[in-house]
Every structure is written in structure tokens, then in C-alpha cells.
C-alpha positions in Angstrom: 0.0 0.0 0.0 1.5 3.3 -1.1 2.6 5.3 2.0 3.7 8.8 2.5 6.0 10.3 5.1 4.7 14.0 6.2 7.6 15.0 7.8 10.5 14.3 5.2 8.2 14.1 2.1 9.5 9.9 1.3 7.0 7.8 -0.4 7.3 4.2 0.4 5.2 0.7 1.2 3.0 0.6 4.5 5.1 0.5 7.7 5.5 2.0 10.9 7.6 4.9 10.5 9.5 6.3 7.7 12.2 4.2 6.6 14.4 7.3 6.0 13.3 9.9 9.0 12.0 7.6 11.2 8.9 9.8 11.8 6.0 8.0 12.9 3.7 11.0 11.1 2.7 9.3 8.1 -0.7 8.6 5.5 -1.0 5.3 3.8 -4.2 4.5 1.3 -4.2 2.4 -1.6 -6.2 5.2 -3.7 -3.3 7.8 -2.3 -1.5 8.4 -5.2 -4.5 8.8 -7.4 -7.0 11.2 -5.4 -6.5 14.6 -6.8 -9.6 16.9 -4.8 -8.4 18.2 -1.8 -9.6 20.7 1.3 -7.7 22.3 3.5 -8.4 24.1 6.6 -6.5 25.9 8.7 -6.4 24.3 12.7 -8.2 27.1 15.1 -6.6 29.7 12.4 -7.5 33.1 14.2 -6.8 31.9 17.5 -3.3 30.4 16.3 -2.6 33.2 14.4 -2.8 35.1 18.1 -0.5 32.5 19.4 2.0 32.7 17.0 2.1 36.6 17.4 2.4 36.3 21.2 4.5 33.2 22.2 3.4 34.0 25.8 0.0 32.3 24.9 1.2 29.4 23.4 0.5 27.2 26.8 -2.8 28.9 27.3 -6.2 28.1 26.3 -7.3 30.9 24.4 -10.6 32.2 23.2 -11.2 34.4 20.2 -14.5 37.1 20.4 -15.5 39.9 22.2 -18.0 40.5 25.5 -19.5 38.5 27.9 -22.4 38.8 25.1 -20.4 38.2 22.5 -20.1 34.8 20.8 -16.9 32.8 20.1 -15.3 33.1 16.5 -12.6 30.5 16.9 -10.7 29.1 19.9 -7.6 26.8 20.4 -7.5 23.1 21.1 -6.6 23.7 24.6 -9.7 25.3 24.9 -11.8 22.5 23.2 -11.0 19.9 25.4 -12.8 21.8 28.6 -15.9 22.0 25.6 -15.5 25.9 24.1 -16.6 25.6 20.9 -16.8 28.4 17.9 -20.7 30.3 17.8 -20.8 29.6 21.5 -22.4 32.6 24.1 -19.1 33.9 25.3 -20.7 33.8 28.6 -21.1 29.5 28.4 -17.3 29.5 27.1 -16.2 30.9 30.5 -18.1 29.2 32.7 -16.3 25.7 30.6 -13.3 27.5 30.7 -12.8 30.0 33.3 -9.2 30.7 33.2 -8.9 31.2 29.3 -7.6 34.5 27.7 -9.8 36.1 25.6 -8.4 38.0 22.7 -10.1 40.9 20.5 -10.2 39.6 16.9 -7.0 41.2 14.8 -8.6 40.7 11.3 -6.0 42.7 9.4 -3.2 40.0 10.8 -5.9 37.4 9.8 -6.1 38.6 6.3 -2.2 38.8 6.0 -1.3 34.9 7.3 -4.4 34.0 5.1 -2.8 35.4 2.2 0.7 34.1 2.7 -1.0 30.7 2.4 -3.2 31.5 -0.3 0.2 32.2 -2.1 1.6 28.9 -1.3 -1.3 27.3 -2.7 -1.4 29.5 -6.0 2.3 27.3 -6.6 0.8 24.5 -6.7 -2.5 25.0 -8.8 -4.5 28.0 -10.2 -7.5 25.6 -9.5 -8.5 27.2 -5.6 -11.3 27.1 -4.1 -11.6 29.8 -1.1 -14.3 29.1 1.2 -13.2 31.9 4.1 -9.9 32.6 5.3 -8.7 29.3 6.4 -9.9 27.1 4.2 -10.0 26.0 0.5 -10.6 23.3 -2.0 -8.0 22.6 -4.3 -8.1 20.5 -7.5 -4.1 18.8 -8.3 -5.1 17.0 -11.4 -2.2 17.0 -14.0 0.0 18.1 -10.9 2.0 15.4 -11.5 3.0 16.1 -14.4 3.4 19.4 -14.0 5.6 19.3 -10.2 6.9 15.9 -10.9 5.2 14.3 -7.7 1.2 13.2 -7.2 -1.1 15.5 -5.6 -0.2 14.2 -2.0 2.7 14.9 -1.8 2.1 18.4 -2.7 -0.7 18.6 0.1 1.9 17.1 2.5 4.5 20.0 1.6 1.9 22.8 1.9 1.3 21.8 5.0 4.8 21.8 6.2 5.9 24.8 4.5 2.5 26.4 6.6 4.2 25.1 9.5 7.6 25.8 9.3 7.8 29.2 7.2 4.3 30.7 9.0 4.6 29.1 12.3 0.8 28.1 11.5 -1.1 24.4 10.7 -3.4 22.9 8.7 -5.6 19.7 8.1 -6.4 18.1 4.9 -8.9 15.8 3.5 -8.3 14.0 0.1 -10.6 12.3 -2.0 -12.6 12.6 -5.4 -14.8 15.2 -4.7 -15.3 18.1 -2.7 -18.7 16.7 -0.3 -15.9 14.1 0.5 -12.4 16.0 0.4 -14.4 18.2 3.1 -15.4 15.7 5.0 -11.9 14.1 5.5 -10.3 17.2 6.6 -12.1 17.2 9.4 -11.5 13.8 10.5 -8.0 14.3 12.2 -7.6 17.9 13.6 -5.2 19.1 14.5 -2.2 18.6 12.0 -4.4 15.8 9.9 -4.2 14.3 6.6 -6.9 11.8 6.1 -8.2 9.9 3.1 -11.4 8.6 1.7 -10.9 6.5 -1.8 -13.8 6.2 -4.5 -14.1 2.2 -3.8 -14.7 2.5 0.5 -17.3 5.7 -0.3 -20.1 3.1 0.6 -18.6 1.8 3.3 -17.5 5.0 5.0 -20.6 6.8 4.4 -23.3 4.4 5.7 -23.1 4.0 9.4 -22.8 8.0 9.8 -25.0 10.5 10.7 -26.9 12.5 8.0 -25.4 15.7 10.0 -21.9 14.6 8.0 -23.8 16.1 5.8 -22.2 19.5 4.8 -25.2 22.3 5.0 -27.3 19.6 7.2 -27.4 21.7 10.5 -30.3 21.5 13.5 -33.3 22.3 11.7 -32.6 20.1 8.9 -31.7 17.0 11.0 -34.6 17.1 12.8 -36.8 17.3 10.0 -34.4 14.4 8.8 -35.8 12.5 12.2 -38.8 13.4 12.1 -39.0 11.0 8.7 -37.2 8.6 10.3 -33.4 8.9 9.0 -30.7 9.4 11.4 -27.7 7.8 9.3 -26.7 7.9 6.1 -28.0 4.4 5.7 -31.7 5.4 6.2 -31.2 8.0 3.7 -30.4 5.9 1.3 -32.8 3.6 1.6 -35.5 6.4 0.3 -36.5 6.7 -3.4 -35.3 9.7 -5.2 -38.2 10.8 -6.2 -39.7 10.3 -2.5 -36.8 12.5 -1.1 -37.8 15.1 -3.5 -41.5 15.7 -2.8 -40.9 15.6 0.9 -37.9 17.4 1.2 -37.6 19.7 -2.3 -34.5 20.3 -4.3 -32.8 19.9 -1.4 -33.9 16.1 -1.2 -32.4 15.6 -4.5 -28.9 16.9 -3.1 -29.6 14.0 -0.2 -29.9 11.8 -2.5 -26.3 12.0 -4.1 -24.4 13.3 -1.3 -25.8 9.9 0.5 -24.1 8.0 -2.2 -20.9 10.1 -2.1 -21.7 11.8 -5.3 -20.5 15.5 -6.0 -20.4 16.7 -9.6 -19.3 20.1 -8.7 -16.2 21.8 -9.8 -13.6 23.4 -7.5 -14.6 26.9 -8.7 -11.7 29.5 -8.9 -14.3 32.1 -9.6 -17.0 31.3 -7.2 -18.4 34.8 -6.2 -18.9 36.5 -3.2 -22.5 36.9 -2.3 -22.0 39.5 0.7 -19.8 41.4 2.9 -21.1 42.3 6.7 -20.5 43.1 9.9 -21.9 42.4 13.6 -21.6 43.0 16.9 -22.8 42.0 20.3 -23.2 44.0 23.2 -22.9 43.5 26.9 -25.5 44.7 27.4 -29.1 45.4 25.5 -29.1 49.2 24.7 -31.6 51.6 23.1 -29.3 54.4 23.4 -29.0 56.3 20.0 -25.8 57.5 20.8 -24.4 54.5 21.0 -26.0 52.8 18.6 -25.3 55.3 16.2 -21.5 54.9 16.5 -21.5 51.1 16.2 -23.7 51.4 12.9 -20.4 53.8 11.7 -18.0 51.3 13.0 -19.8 48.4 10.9 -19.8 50.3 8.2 -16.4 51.5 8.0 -14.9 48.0 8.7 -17.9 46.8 5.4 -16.2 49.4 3.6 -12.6 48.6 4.4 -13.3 44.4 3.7 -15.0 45.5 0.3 -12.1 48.3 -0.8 -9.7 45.5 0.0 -11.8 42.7 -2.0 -12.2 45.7 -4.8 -15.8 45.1 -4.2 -18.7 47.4 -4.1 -22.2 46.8 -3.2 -25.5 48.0 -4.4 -28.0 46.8 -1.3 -27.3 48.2 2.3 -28.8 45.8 5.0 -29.2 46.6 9.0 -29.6 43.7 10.9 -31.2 44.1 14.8 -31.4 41.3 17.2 -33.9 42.6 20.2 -33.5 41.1 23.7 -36.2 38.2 23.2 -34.0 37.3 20.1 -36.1 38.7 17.6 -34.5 39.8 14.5 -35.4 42.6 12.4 -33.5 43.2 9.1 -34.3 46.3 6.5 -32.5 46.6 3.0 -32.3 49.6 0.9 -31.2 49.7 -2.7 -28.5 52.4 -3.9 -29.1 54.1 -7.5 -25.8 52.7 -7.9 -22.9 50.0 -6.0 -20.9 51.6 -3.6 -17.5 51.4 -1.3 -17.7 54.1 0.7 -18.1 53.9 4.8 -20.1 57.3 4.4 -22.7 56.1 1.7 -22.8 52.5 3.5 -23.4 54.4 7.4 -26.2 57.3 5.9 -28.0 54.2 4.1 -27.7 52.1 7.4 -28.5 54.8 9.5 -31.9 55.6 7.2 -33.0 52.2 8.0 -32.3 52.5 12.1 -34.3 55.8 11.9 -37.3 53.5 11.1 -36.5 50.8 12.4 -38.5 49.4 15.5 -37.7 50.6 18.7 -35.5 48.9 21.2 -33.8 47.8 23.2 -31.2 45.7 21.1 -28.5 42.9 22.0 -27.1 43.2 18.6 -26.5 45.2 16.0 -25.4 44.0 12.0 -24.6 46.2 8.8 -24.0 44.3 5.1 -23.7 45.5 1.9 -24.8 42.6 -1.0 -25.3 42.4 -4.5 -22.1 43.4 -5.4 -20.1 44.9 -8.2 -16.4 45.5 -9.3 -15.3 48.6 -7.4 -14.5 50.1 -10.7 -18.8 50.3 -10.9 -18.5 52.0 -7.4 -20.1 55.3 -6.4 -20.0 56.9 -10.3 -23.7 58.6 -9.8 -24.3 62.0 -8.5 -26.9 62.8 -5.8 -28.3 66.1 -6.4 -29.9 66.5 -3.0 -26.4 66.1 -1.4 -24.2 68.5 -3.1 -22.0 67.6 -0.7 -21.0 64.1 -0.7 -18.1 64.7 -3.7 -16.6 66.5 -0.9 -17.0 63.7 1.9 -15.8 60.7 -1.1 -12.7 62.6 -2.1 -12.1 63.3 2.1 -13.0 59.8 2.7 -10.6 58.4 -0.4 -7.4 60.8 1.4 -8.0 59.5 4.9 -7.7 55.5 3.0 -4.7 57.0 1.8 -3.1 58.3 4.9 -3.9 54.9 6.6 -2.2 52.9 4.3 0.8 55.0 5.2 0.9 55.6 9.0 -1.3 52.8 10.0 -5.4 52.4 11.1 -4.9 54.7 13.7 -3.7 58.0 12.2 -7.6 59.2 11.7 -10.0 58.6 13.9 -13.8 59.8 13.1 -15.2 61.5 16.7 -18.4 59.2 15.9 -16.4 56.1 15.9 -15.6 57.1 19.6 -19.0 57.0 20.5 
């Protein structure tokens, strides 16, 4: 059986450890020199991305978010294991974990490793997949050709180069297709490389439960259970056309993903659908003060993810999330796409104006059906003779940030 050593890169028959490092890290499969889909994901990237930058942390169990409101983005393994998870209430993360350190997300340093690795992985195909920051489908067919070693090997060298050049990990599934490539990633974190060949698909899939399913979350498995399929198995016992006139077009999908089928591409050019921001609060507020300043804040950190995407967007949204959880969400559409923190905040702060009162736990703004930037802000609005002014003033301050850092212009409403 075709093995691979992950530490020194040596392919070789099955054995124990590498018969020229001696390294006991290896990946072995019959089908491993022949898979070409892969996914990898970054292990607990934000959070190791904050140990990395501050070694004192390495030790600790660390939590990524904001507020005792606030939810989790990401946390490290150390935190894990006493049950933290990423969407959890901050507040249930430190009862688990009491003594953990939570840390402010840093996305600019986010963005940065995430591109370093993005690079690493445009050497080895142009065929990427981004899902988010720290993760991606890759296709390596014709790789070998092309590097002179199968698609494995590559994976295996990514991962190292990650580790050793960018002090950061990663996992990776491989198989032949993406429902399965993603699936296999996530089957030995941290540091993982796991494999799932086209003749055990069967056997892999059936005992599992249908929440393997990638898009199958809490709502959907109970309806799932409520028909009586809890595995795979049961799934694939139902008729097609059964699946479809109970569950939609989204039976149809069951129906192949339960048989390990996946007809879609890896899509270098898979869009972005939309670009928003949120924010929790410690406490519910219906000050409109306050609330006015984090609507500006959202909006400037929309306008500075789109700028750097060279995105605009046509749609403003506000999302509101009251204290019995109810959300509210208005949308307005722009004559034309825009970039701009000053267009996004006025649009944002239309919608608050007449919007239900509150008080409010959270607060969201989102721009969506977006545009190149070169479309961006080209219209004039003749009932704000001004707003020339505040675009050119708004374009200079991007300018003089770039130069002396986020910090060298602060607007007085941001403070608020």
C-alpha cells in the first residue's frame, strides 16, 4: 500500500515509520497516489494566528470574540477539550473554561497569514477554491505532471511549508470530490491528513449520521428525524423521487451526497455573495448615541473588507437582534454599488431611523449584490451637493492609513 511520510516528504510501502526519517507521522491508502480533490483548513486559524504573534500564549487556552455577550469566533484546542466551541455565548465559554484569555479579533493579521498561504497554494495549482480565510478546495489534477510528484505529496508540503515558514497548521482531507475532500479534513484535527478512496465511499458513508452532511445543521436534522433517517443508511434507503417531494430540491442533493456523489467543480471564480459586519453587546441598549457609533464602525470595517476585496455593493442591509431574540432586518437599494463607509453608514442609519424601537443585544450592517469597485459610487446625488466633498475626504484619509497605520484618523463618531 502506497505510503507517504509527512515529515521528510519519502514515499514508500506501509510500515510503521518512515524508513528514512524515522517519523512516525505518516498517510498510507491504496487510492493515495490517485485522489486529486483536496480541502484544507487551517487548525483554530484566528486563534493560532494570536499565538504565534504572542509566544506568551502558546501554553494557554485561548478564546477568540468579544464581550460577555459576545459569541466565540474561533478558539484553540486547549480550549476545546474543557468544551468551548466556535458560535458559542461567550458567557457558556467561560463558565467551561474560566481561566482562558480572551483576545479581540486582529482581522488585518488574519487577512495577511491567510494570504501568505493563499500564495503557497497558487504554486501548486491556479485551480483554488476559497471558502473563508482558512480554508479551501483545491483541485491537483495533471499536478504530477506538471511538479513531478502526485497530488499528496504536494498537500503534505503545503502543510509543512504552513508550519515551518508561518509558524501556522493545517488539516487536509483527500478524496474525489469536494462533499468528500471536506469531510476528510475534518477527521483528524489538528495537524491531519486523512483519506477517503472512491471504492470504500459506501462503506465509509453508511453507518454515519446524515449531520456529515455538509449544510445539514439543527433544523434540517430534525426534519431528517422526524422521517425517520438518522444515518446515512436510512437516507439511502428512500427513493429519489420520494426524497424530492418531501424534502424539495434539497432532497435531490440527499440523495447523491448519500451515495458520495459531487459533480461540482472546485470553482476558482466562485463569487462572493455579501460582505457584513456584527456586533454583540454586553449589554441590551436603546441608546442612539451608542448605537449610532457602532452602525459607523460596521460600516467603516464593510467598507474597508469591500475596498480590500475591490468590491462594491448596491444593497445596504441593518440587521437588529432585540433582547427576546427577535430579529429585524431592512434593506435599501442604492441608485448605484458603492464602497464608501459614508454612503454604507447614511444608508444604514436611514434604516435604524425606522426601524423598531428597542432595546437591542445586537446590531449587524451588510452590503450585498455586489459589483467590481470600478462600478462604485459613479452617480451623483443632487440633493447632497456635498458628498463629492465627503468621497474625495473619505478616499485621502484611506490613503493616509495605508501610510501611517489604522490609527492615524480617527472619526469623533467612531468614539461614541
Amino acid at each position: 500500500m502506497p505510503a507517504l511520510c509527512r515529515d521528510c516528504l519519502t514515499s514508500f510501502e506501509q510500515g510503521p515509520r518512515c524508513p528514512a526519517c524515522r517519523s512516525p507521522r505518516l498517510v498510507a491508502h491504496a487510492e493515495l497516489n490517485s485522489l486529486t480533490i483536496a480541502h484544507m483548513d487551517c487548525d483554530a486559524f484566528y486563534a493560532s494566528v494570536e499565538k504565534r504573534d504572542n509566544p506568551a500564549l502558546r501554553d494557554q487556552p485561548v478564546i477568540v470574540g468579544g464581550g460577555t455577550r459576545g459569541v466565540v469566533s474561533t478558539c484553540c484546542y486547549i480550549a476545546r477539550i474543557q468544551g468551548v466551541r466556535s458560535a458559542m455565548p461567550m458567557f457558556q465559554a467561560l463558565k467551561l473554561c474560566p481561566q482562558a484569555v480572551v483576545v479581540k479579533p486582529r482581522f488585518p493579521a488574519y487577512v495577511e497569514a491567510s494570504r501568505a498561504i493563499r500564495a503557497m497554494m497558487e504554486a501548486l495549482t491556479p485551480a483554488i477554491e476559497p471558502l473563508s480565510l482558512d480554508e479551501a478546495f483545491l483541485d491537483l489534477t495533471g499536478t504530477v505532471r506538471l511538479h513531478g510528484m502526485p497530488p499528496a505529496t504536494l498537500l503534505a508540503r503545503l502543510t509543512r511549508e504552513m508550519e515551518t515558514q508561518l509558524g501556522l497548521t493545517g488539516s487536509v482531507g483527500l478524496s474525489h470530490n469536494k462533499f468528500l475532500a471536506k469531510i476528510a479534513s475534518d477527521l483528524d484535527k489538528p495537524r491531519g491528513f486523512s483519506v477517503i478512496g472512491l471504492t470504500e465511499t459506501e462503506r465509509f458513508l453508511l453507518p454515519k449520521s446524515v449531520r456529515i452532511i455538509w449544510g445539514v445543521g439543527t433544523a434540517t436534522q430534525a426534519a431528517l428525524e422526524a422521517a425517520g433517517i438518522r444515518t446515512i443508511a436510512d437516507l439511502k434507503r428512500w427513493d429519489r423521487t420520494d426524497l424530492i417531494a418531501r424534502f424539495g430540491s434539497g432532497g435531490d442533493r440527499l440523495w447523491h451526497l448519500a451515495r458520495g456523489l459531487d459533480s461540482r467543480r472546485v470553482n476558482r471564480d466562485e463569487k462572493l455573495k455579501s460582505i457584513s459586519k456584527e456586533t454583540t453587546f454586553n449589554e441590551d441598549t436603546a441608546d442612539p448615541d451608542i448605537l449610532d457609533g457602532h452602525i459607523w464602525r460596521l460600516s467603516e470595517q464593510v467598507a474597508d473588507r469591500a475596498k480590500a476585496k475591490a468590491l462594491s455593493g448596491r444593497t445596504v442591509t441593518l440587521k437588529l437582534k432585540k433582547g427576546d431574540f427577535q430579529i429585524v432586518t431592512r434593506r435599501h437599494a442604492l441608485p448605484d454599488p458603492t464602497q464608501l463607509t459614508d454612503r454604507i453608514y447614511r444608508a444604514a442609519a436611514d434604516l435604524f431611523s425606522a426601524a423598531p424601537q428597542g432595546p437591542f443585544r445586537l446590531i449587524g450592517v451588510g452590503i450585498s449584490d455586489l459589483a467590481p469597485e470600478a462600478a462604485a459610487d459613479l452617480s451623483r446625488d443632487l440633493l447632497d451637493p456635498d458628498a463629492p466633498k465627503r468621497a474625495a475626504a473619505e478616499r485621502a484619509t484611506d490613503a493616509i492609513r495605508a501610510r501611517f497605520g489604522a490609527q492615524a484618523i480617527i472619526k469623533g463618531r467612531s468614539l461614541r
